[in-house]
C-alpha positions as CSV (number, residue, x, y, z in Angstrom):
1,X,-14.1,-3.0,9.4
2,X,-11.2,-0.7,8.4
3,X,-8.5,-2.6,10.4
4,X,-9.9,-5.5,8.1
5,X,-9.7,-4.1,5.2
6,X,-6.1,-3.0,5.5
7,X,-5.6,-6.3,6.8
8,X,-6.5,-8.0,3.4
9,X,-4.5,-5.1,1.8
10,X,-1.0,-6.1,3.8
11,X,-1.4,-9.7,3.4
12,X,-2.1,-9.8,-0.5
13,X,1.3,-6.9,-1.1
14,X,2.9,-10.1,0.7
15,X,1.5,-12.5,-1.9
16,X,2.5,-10.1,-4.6
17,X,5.8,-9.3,-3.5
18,X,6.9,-13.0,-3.8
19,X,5.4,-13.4,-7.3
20,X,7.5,-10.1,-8.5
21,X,10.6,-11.5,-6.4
22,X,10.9,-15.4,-6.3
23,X,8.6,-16.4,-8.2
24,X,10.1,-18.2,-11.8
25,X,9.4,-16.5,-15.1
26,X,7.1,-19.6,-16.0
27,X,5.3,-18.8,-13.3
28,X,5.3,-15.2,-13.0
29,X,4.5,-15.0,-16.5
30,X,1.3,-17.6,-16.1
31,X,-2.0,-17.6,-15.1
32,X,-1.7,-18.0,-11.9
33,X,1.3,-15.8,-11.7
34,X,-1.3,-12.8,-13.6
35,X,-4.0,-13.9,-10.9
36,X,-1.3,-13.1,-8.1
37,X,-0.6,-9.6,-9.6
38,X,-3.9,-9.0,-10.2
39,X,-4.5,-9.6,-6.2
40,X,-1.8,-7.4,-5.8
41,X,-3.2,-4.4,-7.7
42,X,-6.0,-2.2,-6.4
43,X,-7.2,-4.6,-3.7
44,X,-3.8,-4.2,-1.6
45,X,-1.8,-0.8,-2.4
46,X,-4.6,1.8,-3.6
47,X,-7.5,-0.1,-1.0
48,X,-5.0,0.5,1.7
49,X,-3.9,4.6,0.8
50,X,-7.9,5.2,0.5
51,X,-8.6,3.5,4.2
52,X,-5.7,5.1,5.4
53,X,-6.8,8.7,3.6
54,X,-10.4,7.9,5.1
55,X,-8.6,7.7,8.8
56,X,-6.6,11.1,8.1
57,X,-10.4,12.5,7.0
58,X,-12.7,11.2,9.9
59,X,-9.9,12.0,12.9
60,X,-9.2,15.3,14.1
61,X,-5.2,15.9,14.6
62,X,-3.5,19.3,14.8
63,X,-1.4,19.9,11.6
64,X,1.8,20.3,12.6
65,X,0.8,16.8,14.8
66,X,0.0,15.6,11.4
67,X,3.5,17.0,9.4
68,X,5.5,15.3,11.7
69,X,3.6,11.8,11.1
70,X,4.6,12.4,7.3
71,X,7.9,13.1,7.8
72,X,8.3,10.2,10.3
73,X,7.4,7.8,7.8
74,X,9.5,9.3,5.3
75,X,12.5,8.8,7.6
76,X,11.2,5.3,8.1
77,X,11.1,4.7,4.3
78,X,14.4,5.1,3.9
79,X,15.4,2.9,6.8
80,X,13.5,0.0,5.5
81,X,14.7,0.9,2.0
82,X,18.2,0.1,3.7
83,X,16.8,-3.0,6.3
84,X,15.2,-4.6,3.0
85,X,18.6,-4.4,0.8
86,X,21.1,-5.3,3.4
87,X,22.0,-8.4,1.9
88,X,22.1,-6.7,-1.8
89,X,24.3,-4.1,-0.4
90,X,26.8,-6.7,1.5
91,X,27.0,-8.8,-2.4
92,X,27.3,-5.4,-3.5
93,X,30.4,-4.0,-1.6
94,X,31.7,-7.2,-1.5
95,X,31.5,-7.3,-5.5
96,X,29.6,-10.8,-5.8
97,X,26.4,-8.4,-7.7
98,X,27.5,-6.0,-9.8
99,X,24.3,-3.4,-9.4
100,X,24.0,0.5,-8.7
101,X,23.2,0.5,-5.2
102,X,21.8,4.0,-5.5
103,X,18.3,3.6,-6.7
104,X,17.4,0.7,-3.9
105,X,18.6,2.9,-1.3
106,X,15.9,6.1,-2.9
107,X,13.3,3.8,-4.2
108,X,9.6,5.3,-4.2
109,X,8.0,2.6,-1.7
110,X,4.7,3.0,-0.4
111,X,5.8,4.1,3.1
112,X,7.1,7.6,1.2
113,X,3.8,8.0,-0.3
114,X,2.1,7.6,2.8
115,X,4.4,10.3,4.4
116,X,3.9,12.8,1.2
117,X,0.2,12.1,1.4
118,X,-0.7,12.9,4.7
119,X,1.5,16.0,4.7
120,X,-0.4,17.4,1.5
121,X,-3.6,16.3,2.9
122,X,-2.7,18.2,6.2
123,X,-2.0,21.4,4.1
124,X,-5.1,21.2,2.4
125,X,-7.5,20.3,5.5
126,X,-6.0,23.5,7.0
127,X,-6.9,25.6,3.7
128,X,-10.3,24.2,3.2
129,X,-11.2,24.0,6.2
130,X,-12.0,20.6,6.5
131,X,-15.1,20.8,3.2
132,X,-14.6,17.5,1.5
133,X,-15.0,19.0,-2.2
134,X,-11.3,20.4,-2.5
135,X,-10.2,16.8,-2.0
136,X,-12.5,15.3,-4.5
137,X,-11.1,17.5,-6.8
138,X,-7.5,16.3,-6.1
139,X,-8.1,13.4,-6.2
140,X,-9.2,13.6,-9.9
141,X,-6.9,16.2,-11.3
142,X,-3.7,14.5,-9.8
143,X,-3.9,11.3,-12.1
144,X,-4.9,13.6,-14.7
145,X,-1.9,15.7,-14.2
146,X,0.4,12.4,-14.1
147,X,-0.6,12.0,-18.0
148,X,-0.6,15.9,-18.9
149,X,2.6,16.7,-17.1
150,X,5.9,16.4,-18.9
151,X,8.5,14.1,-17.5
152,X,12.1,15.1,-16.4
153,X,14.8,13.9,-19.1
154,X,17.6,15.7,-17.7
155,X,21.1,14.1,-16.1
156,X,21.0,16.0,-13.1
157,X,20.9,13.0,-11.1
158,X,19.8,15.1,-7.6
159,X,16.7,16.5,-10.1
160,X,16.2,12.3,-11.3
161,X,16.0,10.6,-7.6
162,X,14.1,14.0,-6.3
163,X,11.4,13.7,-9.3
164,X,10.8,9.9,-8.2
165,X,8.9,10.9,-5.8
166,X,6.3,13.1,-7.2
167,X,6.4,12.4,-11.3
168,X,8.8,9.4,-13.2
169,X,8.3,6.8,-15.2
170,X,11.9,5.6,-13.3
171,X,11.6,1.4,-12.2
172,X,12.6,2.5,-8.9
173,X,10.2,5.1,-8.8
174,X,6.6,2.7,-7.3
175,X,4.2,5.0,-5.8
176,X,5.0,8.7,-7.3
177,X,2.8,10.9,-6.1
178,X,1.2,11.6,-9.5
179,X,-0.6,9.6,-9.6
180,X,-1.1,7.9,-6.1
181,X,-1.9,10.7,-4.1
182,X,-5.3,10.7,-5.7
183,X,-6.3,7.5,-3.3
184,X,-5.7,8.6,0.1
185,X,-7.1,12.1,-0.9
186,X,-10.4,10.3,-2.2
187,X,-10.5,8.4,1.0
188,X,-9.4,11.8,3.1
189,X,-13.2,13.2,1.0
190,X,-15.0,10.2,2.4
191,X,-14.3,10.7,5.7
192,X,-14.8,14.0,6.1
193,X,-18.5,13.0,4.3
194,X,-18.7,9.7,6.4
195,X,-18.2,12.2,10.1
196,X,-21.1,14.9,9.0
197,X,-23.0,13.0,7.5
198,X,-22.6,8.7,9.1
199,X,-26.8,7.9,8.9
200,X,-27.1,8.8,5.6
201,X,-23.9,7.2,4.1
202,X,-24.4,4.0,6.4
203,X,-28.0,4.3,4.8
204,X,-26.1,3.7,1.2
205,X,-24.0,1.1,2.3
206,X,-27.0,-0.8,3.7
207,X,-28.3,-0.8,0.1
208,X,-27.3,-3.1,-2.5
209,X,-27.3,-0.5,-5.3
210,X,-23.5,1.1,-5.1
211,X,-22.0,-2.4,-4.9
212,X,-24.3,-2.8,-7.9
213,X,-23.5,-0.4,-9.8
214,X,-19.6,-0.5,-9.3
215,X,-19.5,-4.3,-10.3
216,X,-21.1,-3.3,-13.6
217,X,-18.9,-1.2,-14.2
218,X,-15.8,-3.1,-12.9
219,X,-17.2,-6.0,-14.9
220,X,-17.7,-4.0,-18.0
221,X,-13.9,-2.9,-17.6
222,X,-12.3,-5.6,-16.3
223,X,-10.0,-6.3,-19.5
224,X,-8.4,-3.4,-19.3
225,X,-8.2,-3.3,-15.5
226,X,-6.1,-6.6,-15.8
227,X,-4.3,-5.2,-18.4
228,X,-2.9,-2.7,-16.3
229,X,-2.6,-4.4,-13.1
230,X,-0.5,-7.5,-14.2
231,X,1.8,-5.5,-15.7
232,X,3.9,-3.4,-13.4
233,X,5.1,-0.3,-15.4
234,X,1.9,0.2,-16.4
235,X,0.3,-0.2,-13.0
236,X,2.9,2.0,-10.9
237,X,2.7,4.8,-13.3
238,X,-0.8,4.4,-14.5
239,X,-3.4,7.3,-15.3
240,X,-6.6,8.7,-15.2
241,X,-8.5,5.9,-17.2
242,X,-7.1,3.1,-14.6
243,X,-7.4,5.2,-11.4
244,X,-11.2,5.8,-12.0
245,X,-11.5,2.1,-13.0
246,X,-9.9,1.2,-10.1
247,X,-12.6,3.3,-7.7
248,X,-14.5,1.9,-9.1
249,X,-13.5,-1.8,-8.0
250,X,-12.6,0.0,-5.0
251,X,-16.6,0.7,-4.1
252,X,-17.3,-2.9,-5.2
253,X,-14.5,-4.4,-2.5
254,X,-15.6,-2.2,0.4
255,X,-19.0,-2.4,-0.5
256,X,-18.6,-6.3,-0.5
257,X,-16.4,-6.5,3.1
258,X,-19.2,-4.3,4.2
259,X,-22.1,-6.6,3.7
260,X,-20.0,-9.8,4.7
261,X,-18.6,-8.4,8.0
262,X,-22.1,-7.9,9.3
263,X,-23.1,-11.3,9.1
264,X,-19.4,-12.8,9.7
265,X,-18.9,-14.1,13.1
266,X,-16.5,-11.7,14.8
267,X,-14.9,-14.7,16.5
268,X,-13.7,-16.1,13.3
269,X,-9.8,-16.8,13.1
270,X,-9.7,-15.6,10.2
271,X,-11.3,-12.4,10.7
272,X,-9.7,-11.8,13.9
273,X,-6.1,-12.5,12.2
274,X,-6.9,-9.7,9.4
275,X,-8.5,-7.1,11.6
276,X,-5.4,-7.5,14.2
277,X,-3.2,-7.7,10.7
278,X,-4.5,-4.5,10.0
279,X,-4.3,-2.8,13.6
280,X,-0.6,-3.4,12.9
281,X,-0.8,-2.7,9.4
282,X,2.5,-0.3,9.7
283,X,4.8,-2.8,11.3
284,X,3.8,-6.0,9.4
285,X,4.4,-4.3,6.2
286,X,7.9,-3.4,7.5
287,X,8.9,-6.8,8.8
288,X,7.6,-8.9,5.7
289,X,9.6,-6.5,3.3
290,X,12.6,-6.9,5.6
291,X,12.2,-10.4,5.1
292,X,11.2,-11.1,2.1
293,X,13.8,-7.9,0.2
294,X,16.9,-10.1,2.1
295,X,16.0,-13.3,0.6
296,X,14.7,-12.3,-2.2
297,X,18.9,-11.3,-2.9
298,X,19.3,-15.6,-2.9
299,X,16.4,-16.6,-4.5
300,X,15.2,-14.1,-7.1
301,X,13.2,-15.6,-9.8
302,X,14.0,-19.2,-8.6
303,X,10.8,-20.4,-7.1
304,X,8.3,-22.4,-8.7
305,X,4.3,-22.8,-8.7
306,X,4.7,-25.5,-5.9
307,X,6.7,-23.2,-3.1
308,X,5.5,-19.9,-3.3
309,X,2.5,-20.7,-1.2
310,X,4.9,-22.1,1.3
311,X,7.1,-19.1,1.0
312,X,3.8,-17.2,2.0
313,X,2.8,-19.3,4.4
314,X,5.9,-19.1,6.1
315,X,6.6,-15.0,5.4
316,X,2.9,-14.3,7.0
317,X,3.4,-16.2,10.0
318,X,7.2,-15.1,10.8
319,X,6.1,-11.7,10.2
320,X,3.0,-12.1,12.7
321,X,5.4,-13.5,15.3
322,X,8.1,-10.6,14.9
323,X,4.8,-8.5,14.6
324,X,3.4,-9.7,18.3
325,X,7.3,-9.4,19.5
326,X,7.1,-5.9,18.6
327,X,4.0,-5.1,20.4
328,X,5.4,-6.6,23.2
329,X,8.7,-5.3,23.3
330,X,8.7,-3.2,26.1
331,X,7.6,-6.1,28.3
332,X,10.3,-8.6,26.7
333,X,12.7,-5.6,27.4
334,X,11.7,-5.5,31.1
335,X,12.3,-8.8,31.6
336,X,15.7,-9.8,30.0
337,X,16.8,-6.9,32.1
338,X,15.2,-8.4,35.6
339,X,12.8,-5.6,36.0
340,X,10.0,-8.4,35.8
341,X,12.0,-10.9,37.6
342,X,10.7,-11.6,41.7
């Protein structure tokens, strides 16, 4: 169920990335255009950092196994920071756009807080010795500290792009780690709980009271959730209020997923698409920002109501093809050099 669940996650940052990038003001501004941010709030980015926390919980890895993870995807960050802005940086250089390059090359995308996160929770696995209590306390302060903590007004521009990745309120700066750390360290809590203890959590799930109870409150709150979520300052750099609201719809997705996937027939293509979506979760997220940040340079804010679901239709399945070319890339490899050849 997890590779499902970060399945859905992948495919509605798709949906939401063409709404913030080609989509028309009339239409990003409608709606249908606050329904597609909406999507693209705590059901993609913050569902995706709590199953990936939960995985870093539940799995044993050494920590300096673990520290090297973090910093690979930090280093891969900033390639697909580059790979996603080649064709801004080209109209750049060449002087056809008239932009700082500097803040798309050190924008705070999701792939640096998933690098940042699993290093930190690494550190504190290794200092709690694995008791899922420090993490639940994390997770709580470090939105808290997002709203307490002053930010950085200076114009040392090294201390500006260094702060963007823990605490700013800078456009380029997405998924600080105050507040987004909080997520993965939440989900890092519930595995730990989920491995010494699976019967009696799977004896919750199997109840209908948490999904219950987290779509009253979701319900209650939903107002304000929307508020936040469809507008994307406010979502990127939210605080405590939102990221406890947002567990809260958090418990009523998984809870939800839960109690369909048992009676959904496994064979489904639709199921099997997002649960393979979500196998390759790391690499479809590349490929669909690759092509999507390099087009978006041509058609920003020119697409209208009637193409964006062809745009998505078209991103999901190019990216599942480059996707399934990656996965197979040391065969292709093989045989374009004759290895495979008789």
């Amino acid at each position: 169920m997890a590779d499902l669940l970060k399945g859905i996650a992948v495919i509605l940052m798709i949906q939401v990335h063409l709404t913030e990038f080609f989509a028309t003001e009339s239409f990003y501004n409608s709606f249908l255009g606050k329904v597609s941010l909406f999507l693209g709030g705590v059901p993609a980015a913050p569902l995706f950092m709590v199953v990936m926390g939960f995985f870093v919980g539940f799995i044993n890895v050494k920590t300096n196994k673990s520290l090297l993870r973090g910093l690979k995807l930090i280093v891969w960050g900033f390639l697909l920071n580059i790979g996603l802005n080649m064709h801004l940086f080209y109209n750049i250089f060449k002087g056809t756009l008239q932009f700082d390059p500097i803040p798309y090359l050190f924008g705070v995308d999701i792939l640096f807080l998933a690098g940042i996160s699993i290093i930190v929770i690494a550190c504190v696995k290794k200092l709690s010795h694995g008791y899922a209590l420090p993490f639940i306390i994390l997770a709580i302060l470090i939105p808290l500290l997002g709203e307490i903590l002053p930010l950085y007004k200076g114009n040392s521009n090294i201390v500006t792009y260094s702060m963007a990745y823990l605490h700013s309120s800078s456009w380029w700066s997405y998924f600080p780690a105050l507040p987004w750390l909080g997520y993965p360290l939440l989900g890092t809590a519930a595995g730990i709980l989920y491995k010494k203890y699976p019967v009696q959590i799977e004896h919750i799930y199997n109840k209908p009271y948490l999904f219950i109870v987290g779509a009253i409150f979701t319900v209650l709150f939903i107002g304000y959730g929307f508020s936040i979520s469809v507008e994307l300052p406010l979502y990127y750099h939210h605080g405590i209020v939102f990221f406890v609201w947002a567990i809260g719809f958090l418990i009523v997705i998984v809870s939800g997923i839960y109690f369909l996937f048992r009676f959904l027939n496994q064979d489904n293509i639709l199921v099997r698409y997002l649960t393979w979506t979500g196998r390759n979760v790391t690499a479809f997220y590349v490929f669909q920002w690759l092509l999507i940040g390099n087009l978006a340079t041509s058609l920003f804010k020119t697409q209208s109501a009637i193409s964006i679901p062809f745009w998505f239709i078209g991103i999901a399945v190019l990216a599942s093809i480059l996707v399934w070319l990656w996965g197979k890339r040391s065969y292709v490899s093989e045989m374009f050099s004759g290895n495979n050849l008789e």
